[in-house]
N, C-alpha and C positions, 0 to 999 in steps of 0.2 A: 390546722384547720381553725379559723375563725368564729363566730357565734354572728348571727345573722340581725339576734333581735337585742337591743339593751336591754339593762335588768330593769326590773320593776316587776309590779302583779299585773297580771293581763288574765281578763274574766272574757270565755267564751272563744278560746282561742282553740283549734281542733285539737285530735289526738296526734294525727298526724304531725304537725308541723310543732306539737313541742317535741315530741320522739325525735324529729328531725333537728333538733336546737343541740351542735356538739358542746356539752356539758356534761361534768359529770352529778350524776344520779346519785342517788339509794341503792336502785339495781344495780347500776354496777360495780360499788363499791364490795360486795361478794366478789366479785372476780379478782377485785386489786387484794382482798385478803388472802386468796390464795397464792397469785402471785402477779408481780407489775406485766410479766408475760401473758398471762392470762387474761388480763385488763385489755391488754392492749391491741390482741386478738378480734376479741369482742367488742371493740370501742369504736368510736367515731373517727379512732387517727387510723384506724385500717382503712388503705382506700380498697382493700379485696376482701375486707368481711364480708360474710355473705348475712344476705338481709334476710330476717327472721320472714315465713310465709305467716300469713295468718290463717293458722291449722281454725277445726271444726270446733277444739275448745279454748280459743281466743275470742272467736266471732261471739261463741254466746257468752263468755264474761261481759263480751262488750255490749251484749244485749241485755243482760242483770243488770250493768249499771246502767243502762241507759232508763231501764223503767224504774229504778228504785230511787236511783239519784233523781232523775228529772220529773217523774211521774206519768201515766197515761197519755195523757195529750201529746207528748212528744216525743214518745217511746214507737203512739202507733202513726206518726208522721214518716217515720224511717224502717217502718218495720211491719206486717202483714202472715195471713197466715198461710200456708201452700194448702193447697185443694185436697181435699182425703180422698181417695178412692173409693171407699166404701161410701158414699155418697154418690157415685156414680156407677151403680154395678151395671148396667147396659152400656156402658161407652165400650167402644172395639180400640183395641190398640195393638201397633204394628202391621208391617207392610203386609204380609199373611191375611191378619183380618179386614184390613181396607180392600184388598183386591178381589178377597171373597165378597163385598160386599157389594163393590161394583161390577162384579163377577152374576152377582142376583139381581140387577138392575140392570143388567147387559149395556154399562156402560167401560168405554177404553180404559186399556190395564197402565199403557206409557206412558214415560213421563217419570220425576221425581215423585217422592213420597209428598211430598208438599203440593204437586201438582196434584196428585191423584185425591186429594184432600179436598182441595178445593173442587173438581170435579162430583166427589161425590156427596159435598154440602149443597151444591150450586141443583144437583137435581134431588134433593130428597135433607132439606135442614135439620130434619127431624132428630137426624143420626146424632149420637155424641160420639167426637171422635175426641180421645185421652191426650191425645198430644195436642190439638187444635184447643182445647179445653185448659192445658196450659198454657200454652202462648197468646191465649186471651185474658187470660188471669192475671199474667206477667205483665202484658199491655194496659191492662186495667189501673196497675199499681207501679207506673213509672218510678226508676230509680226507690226503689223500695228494698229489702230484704225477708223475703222469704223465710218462716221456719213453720219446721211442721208443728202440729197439733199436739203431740207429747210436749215439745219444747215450750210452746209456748204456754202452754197450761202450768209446767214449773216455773216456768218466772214469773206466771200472774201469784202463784201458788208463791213464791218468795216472796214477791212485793207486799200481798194483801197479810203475810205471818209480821211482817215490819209495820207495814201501817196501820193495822189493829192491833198493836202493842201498845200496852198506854202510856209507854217513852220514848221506844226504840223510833216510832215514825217524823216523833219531834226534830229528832237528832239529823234527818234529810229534810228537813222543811224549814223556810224563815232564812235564808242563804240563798249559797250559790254551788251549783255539783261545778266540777273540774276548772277549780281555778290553779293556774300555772304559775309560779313567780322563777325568776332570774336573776338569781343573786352575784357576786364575789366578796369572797370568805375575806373578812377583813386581816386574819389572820396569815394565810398563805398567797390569797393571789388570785386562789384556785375558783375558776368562772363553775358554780352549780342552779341545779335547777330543784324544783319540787312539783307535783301538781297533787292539789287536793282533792281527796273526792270528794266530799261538800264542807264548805267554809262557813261556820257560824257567825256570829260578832264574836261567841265566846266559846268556841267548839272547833275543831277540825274532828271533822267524821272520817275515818277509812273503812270502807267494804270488803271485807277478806272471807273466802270460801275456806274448808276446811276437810277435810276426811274424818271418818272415825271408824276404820274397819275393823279394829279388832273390840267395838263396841265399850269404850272407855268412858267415864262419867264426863260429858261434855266442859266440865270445867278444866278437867285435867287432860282431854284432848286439845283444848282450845290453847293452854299453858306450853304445849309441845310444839304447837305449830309454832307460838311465838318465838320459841327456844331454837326450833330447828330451821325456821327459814330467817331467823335475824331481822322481825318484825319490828325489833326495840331497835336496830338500829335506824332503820327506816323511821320512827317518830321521832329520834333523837335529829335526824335529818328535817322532818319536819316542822320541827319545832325552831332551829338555825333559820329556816326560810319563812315561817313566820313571822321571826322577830323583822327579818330585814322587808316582809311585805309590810309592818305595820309601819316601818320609818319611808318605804314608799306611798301607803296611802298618805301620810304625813304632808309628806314635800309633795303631791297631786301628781306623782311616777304612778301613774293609773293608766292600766290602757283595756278599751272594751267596754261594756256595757255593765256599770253596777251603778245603783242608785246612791246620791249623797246621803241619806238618811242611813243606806248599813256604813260606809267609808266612817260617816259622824259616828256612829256607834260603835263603829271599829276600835276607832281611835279612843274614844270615851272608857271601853270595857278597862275593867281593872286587868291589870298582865294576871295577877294571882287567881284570877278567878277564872283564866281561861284552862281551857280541856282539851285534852288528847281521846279521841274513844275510838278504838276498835268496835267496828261493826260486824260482826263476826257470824255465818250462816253456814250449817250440814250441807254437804253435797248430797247425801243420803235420802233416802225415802222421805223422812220428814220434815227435812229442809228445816228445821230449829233455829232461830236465829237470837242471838244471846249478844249484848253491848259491855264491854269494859274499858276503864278507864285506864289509861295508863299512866301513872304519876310520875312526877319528878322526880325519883327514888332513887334507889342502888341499881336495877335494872338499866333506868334509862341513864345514869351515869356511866353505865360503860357502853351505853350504846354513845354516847358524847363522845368518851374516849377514842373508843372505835371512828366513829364521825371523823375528828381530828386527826387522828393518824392515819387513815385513809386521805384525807387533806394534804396533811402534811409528803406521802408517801409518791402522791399524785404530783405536788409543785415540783420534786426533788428529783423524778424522773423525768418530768416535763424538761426541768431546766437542763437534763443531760443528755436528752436524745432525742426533745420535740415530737417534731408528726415523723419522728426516721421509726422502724422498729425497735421495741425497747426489747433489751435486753436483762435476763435472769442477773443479778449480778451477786447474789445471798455470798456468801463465805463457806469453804470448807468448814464445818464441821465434824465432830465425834458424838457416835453413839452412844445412851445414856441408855445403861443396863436396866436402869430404874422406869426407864419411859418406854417400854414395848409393852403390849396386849399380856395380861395376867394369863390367855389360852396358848402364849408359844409356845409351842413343842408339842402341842397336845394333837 
């Protein structure tokens, strides 16, 4: 499979059609570390993967970023709240109460539910009917998404804990949320991508939710997530695709909407003085939201490593099996007495 878009940075480009750009990820390079089988499953060379839905807690990640990365005004351009009911306790709902209603009007029972709706607005408006009460409200707020009144109340409730922080709001402000770049690895070959969640001159900000249920000191919760979803390799990825967006704003491989003045700043900032920062927020009651940096260090060293041999692992199968099915091809090995769980037997 081909790549549709050249590399460069492109500001403002949807979710969709970079998810749609076959390259390989961050995401997916989890998969190649288990196995090039697993990769490949999962990947864009499957022409029968099956496409991820977007379940109930996707949609709202994608509504936490949308208000936190872009802020208010554009968050409630695409997004609205659903009617409470308890705002409405006299509205009738269901075909039962509609016909008892026209039933006490002594008007006709036939007809669809929709019919009978309109019938019994058209003599008596007064009525609130539930169902007609939303598809007025839906009507109201074309092409919008809907969430209820809990939901929305948590993501105001995360945004306003980040933007009366007297750093954390800095850190989404003065940029640009989801910018995408399009690289190849000068190294192997291998065509990758990135997207940021908001781009500083001298910052890449990521937004990651977290758990803590068994109630652990949020710094050493925060530490686990890193550890156990392979956070560090992801900045080590993003950090490869920075370098190659700054040699694109360079040569003017710009595409989209960013102003000269950050590009000029782009390019001006010192490299040593730029930032990696996890934006890091509780899914929990108090929604806490805590910022760390992640440095150049031993961590992100092997997140490089990792990086490049997933690079590497990626061109080597590419070059022996293309878009065919890749095949497991590891070696027989022998068991190491010394490498099983210290509970066998038990």
């Amino acid at each position: 499979m081909t790549d549709t878009r050249e590399d460069g940075i492109y500001f403002g480009l949807s979710e969709d059609d970079y998810h749609g750009e076959p390259r390989l990820s961050a995401s997916l390079m989890k998969w190649l570390r288990v196995s090039p089988r697993d990769f490949w499953v999962r990947s864009f060379l499957n022409p029968e993967r099956e496409e991820q839905e977007d379940s109930a807690a996707r949609e709202l990640g994608k509504a936490y970023h949308r208000r936190i990365l872009e802020g208010s005004d554009p968050f409630y351009r695409d997004y609205t709240a659903m009617l409470d009911r308890e705002d409405y306790p006299n509205a009738i709902s269901g075909s039962d109460a509609i016909k008892a209603a026209l039933r006490e009007r002594e008007l006709k029972l036939g007809g669809c539910k929709a019919d009978m709706i309109d019938r019994l607005l058209s003599d008596d408006p007064s009525v609130q009917v539930w169902e007609r009460l939303i598809e007025d409200h839906i009507g109201a707020h074309p092409g919008k998404t809907l969430l209820g009144l809990d939901i929305l109340r948590r993501v105001e409730t995360a945004a306003a804990l980040i933007e009366k922080h007297p750093t954390l709001g800095k850190c989404v402000r003065g940029g640009y949320p989801e910018v995408s770049v399009f690289f190849t690895d000068p190294e192997t070959g291998v065509k990758g991508k990135s997207r940021f969640d908001y781009l500083k001159v001298n910052m890449i900000t990521d937004l990651k939710s977290f758990s803590n249920p068994l109630g652990k000191p949020l710094d050493t919760a925060v530490r686990s997530a890193v550890a156990n979803y392979g956070y560090y390799v992801q900045a080590a990825m993003y950090w490869r695709a920075l370098e190659r967006a700054i040699d694109f704003a360079r040569v003017g491989n710009v595409h989209g909407d960013a102003s000269p003045e950050f590009l000029r700043d782009l390019l001006a900032t010192d490299p040593d003085k730029r930032r990696f920062l996890f934006l890091f927020q509780d899914t929990g009651p108090a929604q806490v939201a805590r910022g760390y940096i992640m440095p150049k260090g031993t961590v992100h060293a092997i997140g490089d490593d990792i990086v490049r041999e997933c690079m590497e692992t990626f061109a080597q199968h590419a070059k022996v099996f293309g878009d065919a099915p890749w095949i497991d091809t590891a070696p027989i090995t022998e068991f190491d007495d010394t490498s099983f769980p210290a509970w066998i037997g038990t």
